[in-house]
C-alpha positions as CSV (number, residue, x, y, z in Angstrom):
1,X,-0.4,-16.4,-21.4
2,X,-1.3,-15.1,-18.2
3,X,-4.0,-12.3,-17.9
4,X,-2.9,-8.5,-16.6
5,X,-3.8,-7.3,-13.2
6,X,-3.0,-4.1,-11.6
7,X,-2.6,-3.7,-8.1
8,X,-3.1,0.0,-7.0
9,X,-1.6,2.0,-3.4
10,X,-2.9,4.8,-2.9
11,X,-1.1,6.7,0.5
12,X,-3.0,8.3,3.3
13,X,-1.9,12.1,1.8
14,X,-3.9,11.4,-1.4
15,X,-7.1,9.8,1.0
16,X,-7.2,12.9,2.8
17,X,-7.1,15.5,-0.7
18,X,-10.4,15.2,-2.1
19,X,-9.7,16.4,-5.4
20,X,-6.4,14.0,-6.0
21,X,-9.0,10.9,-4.4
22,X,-11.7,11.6,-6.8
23,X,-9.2,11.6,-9.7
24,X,-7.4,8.3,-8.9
25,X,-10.9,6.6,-8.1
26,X,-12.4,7.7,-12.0
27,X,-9.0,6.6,-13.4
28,X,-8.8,3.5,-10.8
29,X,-12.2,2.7,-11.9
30,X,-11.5,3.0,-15.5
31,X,-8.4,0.8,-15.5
32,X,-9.1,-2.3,-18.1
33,X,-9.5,-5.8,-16.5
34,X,-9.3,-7.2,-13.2
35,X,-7.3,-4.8,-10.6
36,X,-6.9,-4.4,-6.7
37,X,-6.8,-0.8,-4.9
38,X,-4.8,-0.9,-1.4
39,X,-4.8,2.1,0.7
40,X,-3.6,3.8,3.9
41,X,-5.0,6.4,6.1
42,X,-2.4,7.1,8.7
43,X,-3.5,11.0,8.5
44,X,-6.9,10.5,9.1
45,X,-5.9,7.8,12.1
46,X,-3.8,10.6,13.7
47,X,-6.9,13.3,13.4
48,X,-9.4,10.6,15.1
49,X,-6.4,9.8,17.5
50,X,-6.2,13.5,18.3
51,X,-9.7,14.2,19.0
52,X,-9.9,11.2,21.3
53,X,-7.1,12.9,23.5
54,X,-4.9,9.6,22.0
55,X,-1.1,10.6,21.1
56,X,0.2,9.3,18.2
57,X,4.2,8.3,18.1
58,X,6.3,8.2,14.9
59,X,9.7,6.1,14.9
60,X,11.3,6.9,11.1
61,X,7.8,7.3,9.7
62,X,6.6,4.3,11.2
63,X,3.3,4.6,13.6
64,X,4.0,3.1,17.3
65,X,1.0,0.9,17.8
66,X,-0.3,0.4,21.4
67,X,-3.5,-1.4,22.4
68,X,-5.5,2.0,22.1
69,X,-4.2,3.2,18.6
70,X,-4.6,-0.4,17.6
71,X,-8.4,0.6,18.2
72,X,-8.1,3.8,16.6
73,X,-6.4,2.4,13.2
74,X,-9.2,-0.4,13.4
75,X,-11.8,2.0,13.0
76,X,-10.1,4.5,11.0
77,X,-8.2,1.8,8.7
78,X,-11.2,-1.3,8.5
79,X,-13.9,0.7,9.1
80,X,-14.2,4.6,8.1
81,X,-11.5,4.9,5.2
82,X,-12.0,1.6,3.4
83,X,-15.8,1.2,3.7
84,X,-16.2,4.9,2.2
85,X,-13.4,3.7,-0.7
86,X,-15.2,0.5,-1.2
87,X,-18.9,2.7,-1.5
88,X,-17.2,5.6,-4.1
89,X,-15.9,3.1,-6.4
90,X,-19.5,1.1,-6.7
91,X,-20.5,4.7,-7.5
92,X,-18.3,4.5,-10.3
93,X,-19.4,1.4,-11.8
94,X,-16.6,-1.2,-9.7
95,X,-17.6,-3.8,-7.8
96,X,-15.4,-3.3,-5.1
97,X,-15.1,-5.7,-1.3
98,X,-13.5,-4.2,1.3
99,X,-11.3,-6.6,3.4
100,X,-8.4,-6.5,6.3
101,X,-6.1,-9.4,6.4
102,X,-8.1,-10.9,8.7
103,X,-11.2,-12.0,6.1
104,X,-11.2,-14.8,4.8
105,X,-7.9,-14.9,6.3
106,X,-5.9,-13.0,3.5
107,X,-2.8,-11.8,5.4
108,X,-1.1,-13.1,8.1
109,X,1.4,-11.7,9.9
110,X,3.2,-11.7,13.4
111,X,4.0,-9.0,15.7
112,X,7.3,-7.0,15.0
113,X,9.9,-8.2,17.7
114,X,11.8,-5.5,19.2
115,X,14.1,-3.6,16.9
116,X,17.3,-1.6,17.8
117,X,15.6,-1.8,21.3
118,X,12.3,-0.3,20.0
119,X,8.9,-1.7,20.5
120,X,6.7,-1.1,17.7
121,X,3.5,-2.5,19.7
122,X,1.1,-3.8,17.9
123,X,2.4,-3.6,14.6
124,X,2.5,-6.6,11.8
125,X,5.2,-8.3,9.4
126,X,3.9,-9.9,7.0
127,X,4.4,-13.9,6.5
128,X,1.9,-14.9,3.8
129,X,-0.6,-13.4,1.8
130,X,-3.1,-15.6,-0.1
131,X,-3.5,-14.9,-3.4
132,X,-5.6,-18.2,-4.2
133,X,-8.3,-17.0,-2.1
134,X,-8.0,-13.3,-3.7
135,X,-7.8,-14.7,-7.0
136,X,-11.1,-16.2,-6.9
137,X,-12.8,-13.4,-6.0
138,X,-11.5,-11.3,-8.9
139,X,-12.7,-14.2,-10.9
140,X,-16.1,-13.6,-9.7
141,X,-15.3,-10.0,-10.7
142,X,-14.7,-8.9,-7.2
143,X,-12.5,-6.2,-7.1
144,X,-10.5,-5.8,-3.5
145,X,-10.1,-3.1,-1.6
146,X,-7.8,-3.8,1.1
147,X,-7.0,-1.8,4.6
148,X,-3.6,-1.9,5.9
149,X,-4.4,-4.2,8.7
150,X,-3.3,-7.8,9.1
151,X,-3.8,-10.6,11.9
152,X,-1.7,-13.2,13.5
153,X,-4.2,-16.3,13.0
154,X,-4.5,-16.4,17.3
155,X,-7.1,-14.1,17.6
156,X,-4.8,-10.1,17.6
157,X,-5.2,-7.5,14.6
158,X,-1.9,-6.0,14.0
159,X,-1.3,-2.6,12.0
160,X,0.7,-3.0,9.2
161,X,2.4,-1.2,6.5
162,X,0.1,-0.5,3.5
163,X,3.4,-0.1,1.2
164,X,4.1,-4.0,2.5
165,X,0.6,-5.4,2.0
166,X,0.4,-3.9,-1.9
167,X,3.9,-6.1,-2.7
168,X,3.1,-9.1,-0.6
169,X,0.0,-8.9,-2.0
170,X,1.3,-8.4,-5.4
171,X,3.7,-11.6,-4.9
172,X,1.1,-13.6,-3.8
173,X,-0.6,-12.7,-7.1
174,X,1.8,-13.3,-9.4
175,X,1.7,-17.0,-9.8
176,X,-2.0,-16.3,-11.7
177,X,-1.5,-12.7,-13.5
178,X,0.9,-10.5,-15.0
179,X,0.9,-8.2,-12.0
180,X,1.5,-4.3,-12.5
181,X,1.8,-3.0,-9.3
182,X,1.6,0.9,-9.0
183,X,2.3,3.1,-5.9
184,X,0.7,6.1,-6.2
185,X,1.0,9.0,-3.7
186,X,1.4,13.0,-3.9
187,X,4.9,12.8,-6.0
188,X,5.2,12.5,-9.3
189,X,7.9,9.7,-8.6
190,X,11.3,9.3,-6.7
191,X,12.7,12.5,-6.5
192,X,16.2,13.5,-6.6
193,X,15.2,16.9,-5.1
194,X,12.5,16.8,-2.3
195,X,11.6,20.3,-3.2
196,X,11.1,19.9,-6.9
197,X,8.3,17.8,-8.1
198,X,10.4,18.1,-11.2
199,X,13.5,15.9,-10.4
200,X,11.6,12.7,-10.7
201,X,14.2,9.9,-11.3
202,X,12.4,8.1,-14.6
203,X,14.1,4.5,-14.1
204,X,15.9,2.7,-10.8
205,X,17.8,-0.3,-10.7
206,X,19.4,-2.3,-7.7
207,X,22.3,-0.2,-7.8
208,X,21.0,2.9,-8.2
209,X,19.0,2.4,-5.4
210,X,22.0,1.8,-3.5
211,X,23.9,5.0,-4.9
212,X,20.9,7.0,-3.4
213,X,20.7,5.7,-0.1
214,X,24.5,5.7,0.4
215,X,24.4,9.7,-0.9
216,X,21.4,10.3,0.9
217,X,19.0,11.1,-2.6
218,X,16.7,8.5,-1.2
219,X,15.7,8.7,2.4
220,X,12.8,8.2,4.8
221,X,10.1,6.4,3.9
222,X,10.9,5.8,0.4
223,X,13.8,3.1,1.2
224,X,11.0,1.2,2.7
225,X,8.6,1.4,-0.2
226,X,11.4,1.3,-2.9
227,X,12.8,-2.3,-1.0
228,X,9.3,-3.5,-0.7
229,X,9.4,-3.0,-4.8
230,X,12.4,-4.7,-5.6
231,X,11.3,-8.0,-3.3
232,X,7.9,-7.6,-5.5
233,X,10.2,-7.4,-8.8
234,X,12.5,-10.2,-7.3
235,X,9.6,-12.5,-6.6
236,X,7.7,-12.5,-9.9
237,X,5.8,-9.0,-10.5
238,X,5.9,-7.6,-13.6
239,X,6.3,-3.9,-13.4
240,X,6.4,-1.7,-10.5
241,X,5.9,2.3,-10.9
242,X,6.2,5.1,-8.4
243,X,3.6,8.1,-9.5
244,X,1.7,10.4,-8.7
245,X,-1.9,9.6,-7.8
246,X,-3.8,11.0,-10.8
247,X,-0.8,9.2,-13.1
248,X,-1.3,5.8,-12.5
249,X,-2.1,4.7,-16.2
250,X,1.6,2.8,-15.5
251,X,3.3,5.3,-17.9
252,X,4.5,8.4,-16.0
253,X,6.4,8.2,-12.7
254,X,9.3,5.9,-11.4
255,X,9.7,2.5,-12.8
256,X,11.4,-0.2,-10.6
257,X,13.8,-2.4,-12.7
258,X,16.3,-5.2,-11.3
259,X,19.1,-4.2,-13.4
């Protein structure tokens, strides 16, 4: 019987709100057994952009990344947002090690090719992530805390979807646990009403999934993350839950089912 990990995403919305952080690191921190936290920081990239007179350009919530925002989100990403996670959750008792998919060579990816005629610059797709190399370090009691940044094995860091690391990594992990992968952001789940935290959808299938895009329900950046949760379900994981960041004990929220 395989032991339970949980994989946590935490969005850049929740990095940036103090008082949601502080809660999902005590309850990150107090999660039984061995775990992994993945985060973002896209709001706090676009802030150090901004004050370096650097303009940041959105394509369907994705961040156009050219060689100077690659710098930016290097800093921001690998540097200010996950060494600051990685130093609050020692505080709190987890023996955390910050990594970009470039240690120990993690995550590998290659540069998005153009796409409906749009270059995304210097932005990742994932093509493996190594989950014998993670796995040992949980089994040193290591827990990872990884930046959404990936890199091509040639030498270029590429920005990359956080959403997209948590399931690769997720997949990659599945072979050794029973993997609970939880995406936790400012919602309390999917909902059918943007403007009422209320309308939460409790369970999605497949075909639901493919209800709500066609009727427009789900939109934006959720297709992405809710696709990057079915390949995760599709390719082994356990359990996949969409919450709210200071829910993410696996039982509130959105859970992701094949059918």
């Amino acid at each position: 019987m395989k032991e339970k990990l949980t994989i946590v995403k935490v969005g850049g919305a929740v990095v940036e709100d103090e008082q949601q952080l502080s809660q999902l690191l005590r309850d990150f921190s107090a999660i039984a057994g061995r775990k992994v936290l993945v985060h973002g920081g896209g709001r706090r990239a676009t802030q150090v952009a901004q004050s370096l007179g650097i303009e940041s350009h959105m394509v369907n919530g994705r961040r156009i990344t050219d060689g100077q925002m690659l710098q930016v989100v290097t800093m921001v990403y690998g540097g200010l947002v996950n060494k600051n996670l990685v130093a609050r959750l020692q505080a709190n008792g987890v023996n955390a090690l910050g990594l970009t998919g470039a240690d120990i060579d993690v995550i590998r990816s290659h540069r998005r090719p153009l796409k409906d005629g749009i270059d995304f610059g210097y932005v990742g797709d994932v093509d493996k992530a190594d989950g014998t190399v993670l796995s040992r370090l949980i089994e040193m009691g290591i827990t990872p805390v990884l930046a959404p940044l990936t890199h091509d094995g040639q030498g270029q860091m590429l920005n990359t979807n956080a959403d997209t690391i948590a399931a690769e990594t997720a997949k990659a992990l599945a072979p050794f646990y029973e993997v609970t992968l939880i995406y936790s952001f400012e919602k309390k789940g999917v909902l059918r009403d943007p403007l009422d935290d209320d309308s939460f959808i409790p369970v999605i299938t497949r075909d639901d999934f493919q209800r709500y895009v066609a009727d427009g329900t789900v939109a934006g950046g959720m297709i992405p993350k809710l696709e990057n949760a079915f390949q995760a379900i599709s390719e082994g994981v356990a359990r996949v839950n969409i919450t709210l960041a200071t829910a993410i004990d696996g039982q509130h929220g959105t859970m992701i089912q094949n059918s």
